[in-house]
C-alpha positions in Angstrom: 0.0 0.0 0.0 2.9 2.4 0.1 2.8 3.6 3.7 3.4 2.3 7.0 1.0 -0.1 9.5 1.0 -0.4 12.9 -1.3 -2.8 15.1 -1.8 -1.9 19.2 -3.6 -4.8 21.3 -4.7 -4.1 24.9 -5.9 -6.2 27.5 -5.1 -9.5 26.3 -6.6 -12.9 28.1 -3.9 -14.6 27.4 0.1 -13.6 26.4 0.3 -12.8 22.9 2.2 -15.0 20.8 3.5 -11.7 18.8 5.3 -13.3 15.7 2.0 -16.0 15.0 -0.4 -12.2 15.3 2.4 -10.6 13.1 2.7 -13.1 10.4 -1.3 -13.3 10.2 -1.6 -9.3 10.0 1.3 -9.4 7.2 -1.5 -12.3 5.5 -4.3 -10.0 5.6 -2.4 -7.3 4.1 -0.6 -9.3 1.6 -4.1 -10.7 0.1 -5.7 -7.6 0.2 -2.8 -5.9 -1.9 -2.9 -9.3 -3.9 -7.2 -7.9 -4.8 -7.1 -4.4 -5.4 -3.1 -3.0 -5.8 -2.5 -0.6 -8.9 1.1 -1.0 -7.8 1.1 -5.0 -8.2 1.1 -6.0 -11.7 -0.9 -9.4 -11.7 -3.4 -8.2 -8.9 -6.7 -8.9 -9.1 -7.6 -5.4 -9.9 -4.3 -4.8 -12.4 -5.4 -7.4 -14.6 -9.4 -6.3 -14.7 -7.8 -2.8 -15.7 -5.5 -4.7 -17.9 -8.5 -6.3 -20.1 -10.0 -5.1 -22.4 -13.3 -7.8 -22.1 -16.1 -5.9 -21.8 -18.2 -8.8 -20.1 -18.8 -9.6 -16.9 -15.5 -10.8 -15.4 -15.6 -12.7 -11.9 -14.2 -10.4 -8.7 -13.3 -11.9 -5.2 -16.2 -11.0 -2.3 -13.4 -8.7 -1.4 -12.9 -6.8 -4.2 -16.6 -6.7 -5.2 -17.4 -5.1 -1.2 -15.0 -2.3 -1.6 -16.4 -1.7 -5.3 -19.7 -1.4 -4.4 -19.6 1.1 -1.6 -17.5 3.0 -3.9 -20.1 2.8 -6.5 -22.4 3.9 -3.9 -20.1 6.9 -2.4 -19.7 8.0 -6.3 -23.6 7.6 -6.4 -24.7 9.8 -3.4 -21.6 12.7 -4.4 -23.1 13.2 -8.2 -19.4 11.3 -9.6 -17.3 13.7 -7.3 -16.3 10.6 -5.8 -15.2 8.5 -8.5 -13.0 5.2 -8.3 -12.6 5.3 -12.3 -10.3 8.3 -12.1 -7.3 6.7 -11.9 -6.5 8.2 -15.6 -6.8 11.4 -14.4 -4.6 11.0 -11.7 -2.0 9.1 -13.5 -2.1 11.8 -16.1 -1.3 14.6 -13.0 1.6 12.5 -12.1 -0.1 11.0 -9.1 0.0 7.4 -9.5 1.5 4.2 -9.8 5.3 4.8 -10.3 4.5 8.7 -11.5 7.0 11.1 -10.9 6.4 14.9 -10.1 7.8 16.9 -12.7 5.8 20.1 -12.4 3.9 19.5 -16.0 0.7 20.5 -16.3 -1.4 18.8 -19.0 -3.1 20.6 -21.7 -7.0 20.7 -22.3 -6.6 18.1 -25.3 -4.4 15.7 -22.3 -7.1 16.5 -19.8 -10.0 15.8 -22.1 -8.5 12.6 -23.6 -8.5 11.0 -20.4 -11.3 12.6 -18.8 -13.0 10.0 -21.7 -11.9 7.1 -19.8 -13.1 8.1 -16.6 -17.0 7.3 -15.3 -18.5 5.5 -12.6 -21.5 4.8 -14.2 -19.3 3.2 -17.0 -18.5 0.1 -14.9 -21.4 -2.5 -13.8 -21.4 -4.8 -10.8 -23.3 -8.3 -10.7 -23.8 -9.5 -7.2 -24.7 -13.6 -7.4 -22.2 -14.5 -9.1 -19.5 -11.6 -8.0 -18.5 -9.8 -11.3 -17.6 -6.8 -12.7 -18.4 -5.6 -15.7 -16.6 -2.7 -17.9 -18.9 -0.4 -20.6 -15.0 0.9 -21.7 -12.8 -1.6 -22.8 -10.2 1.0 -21.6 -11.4 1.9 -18.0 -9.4 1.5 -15.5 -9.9 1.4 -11.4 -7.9 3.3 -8.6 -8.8 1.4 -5.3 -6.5 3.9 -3.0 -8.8 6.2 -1.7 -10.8 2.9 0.0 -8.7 -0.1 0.0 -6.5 1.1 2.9 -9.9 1.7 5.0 -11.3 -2.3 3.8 -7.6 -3.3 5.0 -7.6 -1.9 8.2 -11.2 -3.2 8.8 -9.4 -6.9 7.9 -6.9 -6.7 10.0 -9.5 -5.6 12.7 -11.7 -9.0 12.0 -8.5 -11.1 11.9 -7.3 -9.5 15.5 -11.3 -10.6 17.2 -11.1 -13.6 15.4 -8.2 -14.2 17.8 -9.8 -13.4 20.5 -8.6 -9.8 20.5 -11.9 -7.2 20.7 -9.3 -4.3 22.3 -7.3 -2.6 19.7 -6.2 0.2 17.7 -5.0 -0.6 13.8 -3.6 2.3 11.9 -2.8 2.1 7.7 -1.2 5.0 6.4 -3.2 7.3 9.2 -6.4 5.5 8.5 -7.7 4.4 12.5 -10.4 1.4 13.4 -10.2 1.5 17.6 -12.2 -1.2 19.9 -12.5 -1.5 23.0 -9.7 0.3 25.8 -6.7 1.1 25.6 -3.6 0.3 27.7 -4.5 2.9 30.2 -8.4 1.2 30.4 -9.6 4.7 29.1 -10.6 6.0 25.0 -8.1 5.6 22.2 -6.9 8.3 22.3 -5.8 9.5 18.1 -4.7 13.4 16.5 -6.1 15.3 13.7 -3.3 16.8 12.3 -3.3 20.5 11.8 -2.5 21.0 8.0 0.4 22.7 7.6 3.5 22.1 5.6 6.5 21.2 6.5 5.5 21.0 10.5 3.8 18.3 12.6 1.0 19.8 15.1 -2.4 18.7 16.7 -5.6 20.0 15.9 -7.5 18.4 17.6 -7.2 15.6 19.9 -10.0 12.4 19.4 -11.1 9.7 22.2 -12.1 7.0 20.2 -14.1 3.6 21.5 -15.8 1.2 18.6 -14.8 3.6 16.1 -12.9 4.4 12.7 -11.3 7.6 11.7 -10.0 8.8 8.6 -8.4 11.6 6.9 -7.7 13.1 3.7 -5.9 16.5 2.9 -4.2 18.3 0.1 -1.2 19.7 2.3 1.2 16.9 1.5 0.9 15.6 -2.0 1.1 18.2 -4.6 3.5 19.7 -6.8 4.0 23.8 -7.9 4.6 25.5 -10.9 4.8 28.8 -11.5 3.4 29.5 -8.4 0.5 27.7 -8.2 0.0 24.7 -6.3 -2.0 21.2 -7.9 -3.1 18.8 -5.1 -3.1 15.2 -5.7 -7.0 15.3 -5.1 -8.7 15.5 -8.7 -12.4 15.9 -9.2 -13.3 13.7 -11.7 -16.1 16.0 -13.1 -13.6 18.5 -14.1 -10.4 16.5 -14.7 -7.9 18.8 -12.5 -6.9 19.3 -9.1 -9.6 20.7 -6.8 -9.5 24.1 -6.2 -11.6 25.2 -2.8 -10.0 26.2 0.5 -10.3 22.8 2.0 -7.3 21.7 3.5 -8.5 18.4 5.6 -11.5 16.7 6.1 -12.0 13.9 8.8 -14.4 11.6 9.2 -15.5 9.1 11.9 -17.6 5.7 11.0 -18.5 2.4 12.0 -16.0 1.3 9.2 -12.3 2.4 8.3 -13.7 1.4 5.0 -16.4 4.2 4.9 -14.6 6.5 6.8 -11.8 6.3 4.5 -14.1 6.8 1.2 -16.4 9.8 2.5 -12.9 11.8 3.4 -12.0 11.5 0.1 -15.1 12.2 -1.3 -15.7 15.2 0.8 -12.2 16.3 0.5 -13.1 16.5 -3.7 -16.4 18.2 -2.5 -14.7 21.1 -0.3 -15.9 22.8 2.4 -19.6 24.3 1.0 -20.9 21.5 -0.6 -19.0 18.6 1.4 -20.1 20.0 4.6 -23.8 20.4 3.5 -23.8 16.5 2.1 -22.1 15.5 5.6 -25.2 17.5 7.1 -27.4 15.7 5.1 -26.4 12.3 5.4 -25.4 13.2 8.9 -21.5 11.7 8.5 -19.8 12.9 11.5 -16.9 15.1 9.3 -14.5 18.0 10.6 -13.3 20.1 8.3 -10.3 22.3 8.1 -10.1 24.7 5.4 -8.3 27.9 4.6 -8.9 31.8 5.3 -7.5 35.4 5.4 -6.7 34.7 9.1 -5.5 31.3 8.9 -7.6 27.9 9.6 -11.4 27.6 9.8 -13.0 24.5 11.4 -16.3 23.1 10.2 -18.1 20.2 12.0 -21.0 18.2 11.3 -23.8 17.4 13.9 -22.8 14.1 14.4 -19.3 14.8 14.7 -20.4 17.1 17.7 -22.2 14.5 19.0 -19.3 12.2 19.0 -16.5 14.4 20.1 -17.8 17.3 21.3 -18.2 20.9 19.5 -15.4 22.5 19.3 -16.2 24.4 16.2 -18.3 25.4 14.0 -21.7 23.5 13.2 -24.9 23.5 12.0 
């Protein structure tokens, strides 16, 4: 997955036998890579993007549950959310073994792969699981969810040892059960968004939760001064634009949580805060003013943690 994991268990009945509950955390995350990778040639999701077959092609349960709430995600943000993008953000110099070299592509670059980006373009089957592509040419980017589905994995593999008191981090993606080590919340940081510095924001207790962030303050590349976050919206085929700089949001799932920060992070801080309203996610947002950083929270996410600032 490119990034770093790290597994905390608390309160165990028994001693832990720590290399068996390594190795089978290195499984999970080895077969979850092994479904829905862009980086890994002959995963399951590299060689649907690879085909051209526009029938339906059989999918693993695993692949097919993170592709359906992604269709659903894409569904409820209008295609602001949209797993198909991956042209897009190959074309930006975003993706799998892209390089930043400060280009910016052209309307005729943009518009060329904008055509092989739609959500609605690609069909799922249910019974059997199956995929099916209306471009023989689309291609799926998993990496704004499959980090969420692996950190829920590694959460069922840890209970299905017993374990049901834990915190599991992926890449800043956080699925927390039970206690702690000190018997109180997990306790987890939003990070305040600046660059080049490492600060809190705000400090969460979490119990039976996930948390997940997404932000435009550390991948990006500048040319002549002007900065292009790594977050495209799909509807426009470039780099959003809005003041957000962080969204987090708090679900029953790292796999949701991990997909709505995304898709709200695309959204910015008008229309992704109303949406979060709406649907009543539990989202904080961080976005940028005259006077420095603005916070935004939902009802829910009041509810949760306690207002702090600004919500309707």
């Amino acid at each position: 997955m490119g990034t770093t994991y790290s597994v905390v268990v608390s309160h165990p009945a028994e001693p832990l036998e720590l290399d068996v509950i390594r190795q089978g955390v290195d499984s999970v995350l080895v077969t979850v890579n092994a479904a829905m990778s862009t980086y890994i040639p002959d995963s399951e999701l590299s060689l649907l993007n690879q085909s051209s077959s526009m029938d339906w092609q059989p999918v693993s349960k695993e692949l097919m549950t993170v592709l359906e709430y992604a269709q659903q995600v894409g569904n409820l943000t209008g295609g602001a959310y949209d797993a198909t993008v991956g042209p897009l953000v190959n074309l930006w110099g975003f993706g799998p073994g892209s390089q930043y070299d400060n280009t910016v592509p052209n309307d005729e670059q943009i518009a060329s792969a904008q055509a092989r980006v739609g959500h609605d373009q690609l069909q799922l089957r249910g019974n059997p699981a199956a995929a099916k592509k209306l471009k023989e040419d689309l291609y799926v980017d998993l990496s704004s969810i499959a980090k969420g589905f692996g950190v829920d994995e590694v959460g069922r593999y840890l209970e299905s040892q017993g374990l049901n008191e834990y915190l599991v981090e992926i890449g800043g993606e956080v699925r927390a059960r039970g206690l702690s080590p000190r018997r109180d919340s997990w306790r987890v940081a939003v990070e305040k968004p600046e660059i080049g510095e490492v600060s809190v924001q705000r400090l969460l207790q979490l119990e039976n939760i996930s948390v997940a962030t997404s932000g435009d303050y550390k991948n990006y590349f500048e040319r002549d001064g002007v900065r292009y976050s790594h977050t495209i919206d799909a509807r426009t085929g470039r780099p959003v634009t809005h003041r957000l700089a962080s969204v987090s949001v708090a679900a029953a799932s790292a796999l949701e949580a991990d997909a709505w920060a995304t898709a709200l992070m695309v959204l910015g801080e008008d229309a992704g805060y109303q949406l979060a309203q709406r649907l009543e996610l539990a989202a904080y947002f961080i976005y940028k003013s005259e006077s420095g950083f603005e916070i935004l929270e939902t009802r829910r996410f009041s509810e949760l943690f306690g207002a702090e600032g600004t919500t309707g």
